[in-house]
C-alpha positions in Angstrom: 79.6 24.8 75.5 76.7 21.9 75.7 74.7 22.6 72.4 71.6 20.7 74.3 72.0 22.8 77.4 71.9 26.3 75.1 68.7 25.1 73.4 67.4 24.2 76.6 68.0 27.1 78.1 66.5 29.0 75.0 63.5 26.6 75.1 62.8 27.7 78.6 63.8 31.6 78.0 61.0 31.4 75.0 58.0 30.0 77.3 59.0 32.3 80.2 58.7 35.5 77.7 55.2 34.0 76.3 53.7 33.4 79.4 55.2 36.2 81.1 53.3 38.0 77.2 50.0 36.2 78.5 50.4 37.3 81.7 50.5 41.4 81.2 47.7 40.9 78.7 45.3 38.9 81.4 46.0 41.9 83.6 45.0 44.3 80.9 42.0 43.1 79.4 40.9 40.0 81.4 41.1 36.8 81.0 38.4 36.6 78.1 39.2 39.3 76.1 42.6 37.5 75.4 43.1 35.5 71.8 46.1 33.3 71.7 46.6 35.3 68.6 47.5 38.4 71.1 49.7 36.5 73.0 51.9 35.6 70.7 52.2 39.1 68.9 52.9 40.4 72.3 55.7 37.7 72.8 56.8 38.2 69.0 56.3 34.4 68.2 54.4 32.6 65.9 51.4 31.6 66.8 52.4 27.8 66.3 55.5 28.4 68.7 52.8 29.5 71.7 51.0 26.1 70.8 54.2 23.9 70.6 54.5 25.4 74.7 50.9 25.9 75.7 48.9 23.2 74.0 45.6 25.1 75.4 44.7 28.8 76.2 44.2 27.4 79.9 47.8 26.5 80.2 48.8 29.8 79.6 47.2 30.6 83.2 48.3 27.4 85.0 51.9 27.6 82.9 54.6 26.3 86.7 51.6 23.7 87.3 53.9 20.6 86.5 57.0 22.3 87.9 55.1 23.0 90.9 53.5 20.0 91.1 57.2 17.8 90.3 59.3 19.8 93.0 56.1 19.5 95.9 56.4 15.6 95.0 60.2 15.6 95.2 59.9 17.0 98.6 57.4 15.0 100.2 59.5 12.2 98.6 62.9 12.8 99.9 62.2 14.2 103.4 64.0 12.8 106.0 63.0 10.2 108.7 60.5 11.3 111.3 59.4 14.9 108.6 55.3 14.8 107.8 55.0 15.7 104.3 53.5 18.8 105.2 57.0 19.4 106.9 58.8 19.0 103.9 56.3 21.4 101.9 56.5 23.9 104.2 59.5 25.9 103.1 58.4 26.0 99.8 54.8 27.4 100.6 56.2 29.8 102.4 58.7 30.8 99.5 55.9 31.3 97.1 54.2 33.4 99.3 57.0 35.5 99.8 57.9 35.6 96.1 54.1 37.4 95.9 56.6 40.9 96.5 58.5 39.8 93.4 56.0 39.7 90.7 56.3 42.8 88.3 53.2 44.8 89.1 52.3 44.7 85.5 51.5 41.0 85.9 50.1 40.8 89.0 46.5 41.1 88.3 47.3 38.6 85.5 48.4 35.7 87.9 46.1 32.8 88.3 44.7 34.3 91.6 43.3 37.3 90.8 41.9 36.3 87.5 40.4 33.0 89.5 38.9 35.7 91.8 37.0 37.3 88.8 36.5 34.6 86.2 34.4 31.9 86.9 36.5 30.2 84.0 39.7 30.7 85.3 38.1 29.5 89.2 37.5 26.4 87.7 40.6 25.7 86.8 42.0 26.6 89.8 40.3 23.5 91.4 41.1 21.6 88.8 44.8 22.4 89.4 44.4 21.7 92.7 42.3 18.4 92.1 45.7 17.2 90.1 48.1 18.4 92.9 46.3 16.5 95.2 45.9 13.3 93.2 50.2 13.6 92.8 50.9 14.1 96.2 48.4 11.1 97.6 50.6 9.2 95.0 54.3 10.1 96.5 52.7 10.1 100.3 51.3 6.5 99.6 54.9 5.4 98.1 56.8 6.8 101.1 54.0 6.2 104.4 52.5 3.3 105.8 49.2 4.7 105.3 46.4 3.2 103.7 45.4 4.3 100.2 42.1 6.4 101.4 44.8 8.3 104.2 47.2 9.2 101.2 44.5 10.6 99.7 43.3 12.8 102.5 46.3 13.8 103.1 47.2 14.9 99.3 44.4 17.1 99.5 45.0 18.6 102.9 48.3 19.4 101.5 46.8 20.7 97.8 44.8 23.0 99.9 46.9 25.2 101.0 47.9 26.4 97.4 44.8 26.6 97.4 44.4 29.1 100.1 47.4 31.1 98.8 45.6 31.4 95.3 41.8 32.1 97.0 43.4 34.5 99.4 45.8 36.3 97.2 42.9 36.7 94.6 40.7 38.1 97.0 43.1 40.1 98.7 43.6 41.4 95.3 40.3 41.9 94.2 39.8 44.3 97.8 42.6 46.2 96.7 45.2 45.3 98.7 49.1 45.5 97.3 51.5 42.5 96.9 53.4 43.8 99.7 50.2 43.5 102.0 49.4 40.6 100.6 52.4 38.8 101.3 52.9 39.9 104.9 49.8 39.1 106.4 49.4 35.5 103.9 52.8 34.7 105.3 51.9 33.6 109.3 48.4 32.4 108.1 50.1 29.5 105.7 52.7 29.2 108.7 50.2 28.8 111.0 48.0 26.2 108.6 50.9 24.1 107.8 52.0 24.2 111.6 48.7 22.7 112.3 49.1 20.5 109.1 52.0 19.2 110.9 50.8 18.2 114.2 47.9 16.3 112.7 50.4 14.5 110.8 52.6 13.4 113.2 52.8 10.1 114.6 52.3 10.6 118.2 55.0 8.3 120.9 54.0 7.7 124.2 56.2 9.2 126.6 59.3 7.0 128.1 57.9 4.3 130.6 54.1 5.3 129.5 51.9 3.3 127.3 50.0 4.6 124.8 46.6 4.1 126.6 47.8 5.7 129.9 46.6 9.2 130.8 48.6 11.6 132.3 46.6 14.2 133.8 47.3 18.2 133.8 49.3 20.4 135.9 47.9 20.4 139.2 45.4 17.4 138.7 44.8 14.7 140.9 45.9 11.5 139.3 43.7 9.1 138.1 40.9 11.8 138.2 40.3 13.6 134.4 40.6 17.3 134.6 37.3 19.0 133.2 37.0 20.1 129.6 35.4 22.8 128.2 33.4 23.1 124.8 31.7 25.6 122.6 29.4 25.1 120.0 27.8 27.8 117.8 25.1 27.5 114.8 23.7 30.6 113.0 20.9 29.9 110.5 19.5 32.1 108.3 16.3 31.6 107.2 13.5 33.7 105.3 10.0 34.2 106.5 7.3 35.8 104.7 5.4 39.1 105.9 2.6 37.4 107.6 4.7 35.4 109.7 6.4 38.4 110.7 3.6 40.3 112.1 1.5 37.7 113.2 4.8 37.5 116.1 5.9 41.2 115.8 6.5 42.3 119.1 7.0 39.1 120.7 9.5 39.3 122.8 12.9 36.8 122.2 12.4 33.7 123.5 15.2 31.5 126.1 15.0 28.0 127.4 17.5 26.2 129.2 18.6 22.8 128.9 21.1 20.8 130.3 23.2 24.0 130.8 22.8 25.1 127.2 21.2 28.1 125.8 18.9 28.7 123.0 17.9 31.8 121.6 15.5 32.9 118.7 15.5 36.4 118.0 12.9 37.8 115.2 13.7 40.0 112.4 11.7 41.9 109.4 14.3 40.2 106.9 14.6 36.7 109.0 14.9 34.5 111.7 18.2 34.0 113.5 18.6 30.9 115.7 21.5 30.9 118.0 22.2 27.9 119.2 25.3 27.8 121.9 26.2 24.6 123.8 28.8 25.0 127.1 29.6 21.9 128.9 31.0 22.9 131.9 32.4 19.1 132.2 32.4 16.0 130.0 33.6 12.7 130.7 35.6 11.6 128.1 36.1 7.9 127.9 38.7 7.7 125.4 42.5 8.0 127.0 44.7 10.8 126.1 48.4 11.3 126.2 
């Protein structure tokens, strides 16, 4: 037997059980109320052999972040021809939502997202995690797309985002009470969905054969050469306070519409605030730019 592969695989066996330790005690007490010194009696270690693994207390909570982070890069990496990197990432989000169900329950509420949900400490590592993640993955989109620097980067973080999502959500999720099995089967189709639309916006639309990119081929129905209408929807909602002397100096006035170029605007007063509603239809709107 390979002497180096046994103390690897003892190596690796010794920081599972230690963070695995870290974990069960973050669920029990918080994050906190938890010493390194407690970890490593839990894990029966030294206290040393927690620091030769987890330089910091942090990495204790973020302890698959350079895993995570090496096999995301690998994928985005080696995808094949015509794959977005968020195609490449998508089977592995989805795995690690799945594997939420597979966490003892012991743990659970010891994972980085719950305790990100209720320690402003542990939150800001969370970003920070995902700061890093992004920052790798702008580096392996840049080195394998014909995008410009400032694109990689915007599309690191896209990507970066939706870990973040799973870790928000599952926090939250969490927090409200739900289970892991909950959790996990409704976070499932919202990270499909997410990384479905990742996807689109990342592909590299082709003009259809014998079409150039600048001709527009109208909808179903239409009358070529004419643009079909298109429909929009805009909505603001601002909350704002007003003092008591406002208030009654208008009390009992009623709400107040005015019409404008087929929009609506509504203010509607409150005791505890104004709402403004402000919703924009166009019924049609001439868009210069071609579409495909």
């Amino acid at each position: 037997m390979d002497s180096t592969g046994l103390r690897e695989r003892k190596k690796a066996r010794t920081r599972r059980a230690i963070a695995d330790s870290a974990a069960r005690l973050f669920a029990e007490r918080g994050y906190e109320r938890v010493a390194v010194t407690d970890v490593a009696r839990e894990a029966e270690v030294a206290e040393q052999t927690v620091y030769n693994y987890f330089p910091t207390k942090e990495q204790l909570v973020t302890d698959r972040e350079e895993q995570v982070q090496d096999q995301l890069c690998e994928l985005v990496r080696t995808r094949p021809a015509g794959v977005t990197a968020a195609g490449a990432i998508r089977g592995f989000a989805l795995k690690s939502v799945s594997r939420i169900r597979d966490i003892p329950p012991g743990q659970w509420r010891g994972e980085l997202g719950y305790l990100a949900a209720i320690s402003p400490a542990v939150h800001r590592l969370a970003l920070e995690l995902t700061d890093r993640l992004a920052a790798a993955l702008a580096v392996a989109i840049g080195e394998t797309s014909n995008v410009p620097p400032e694109i990689a980067r915007l599309q690191g973080i896209a990507l970066a985002s939706v870990f973040q999502i799973i870790i928000s959500e599952s926090g939250r999720r969490t927090r409200d009470g739900q289970g892991q099995e909950q959790i996990a089967s409704e976070l499932y189709p919202l990270i499909d969905s997410v990384l479905r639309e990742l996807d689109r916006w990342l592909s590299v639309p082709r003009p259809l054969p014998g079409r150039q990119p600048g001709d527009y081929r109208p909808s179903s129905g239409g009358t070529p050469g004419r643009r079909q209408p298109r429909a929009f929807s805009f909505q603001v909602v601002i909350r704002e306070p007003v003092d008591d002397a406002a208030h009654h100096r208008h009390a009992g006035t009623a709400c107040s519409s005015t019409s404008a170029r087929g929009g609506r605007v509504e203010v509607e007063d409150e005791r505890c605030g104004v709402d403004r509603v402000a919703g924009v239809r166009e019924a049609e709107r001439a868009d210069s730019r071609s579409t495909i």
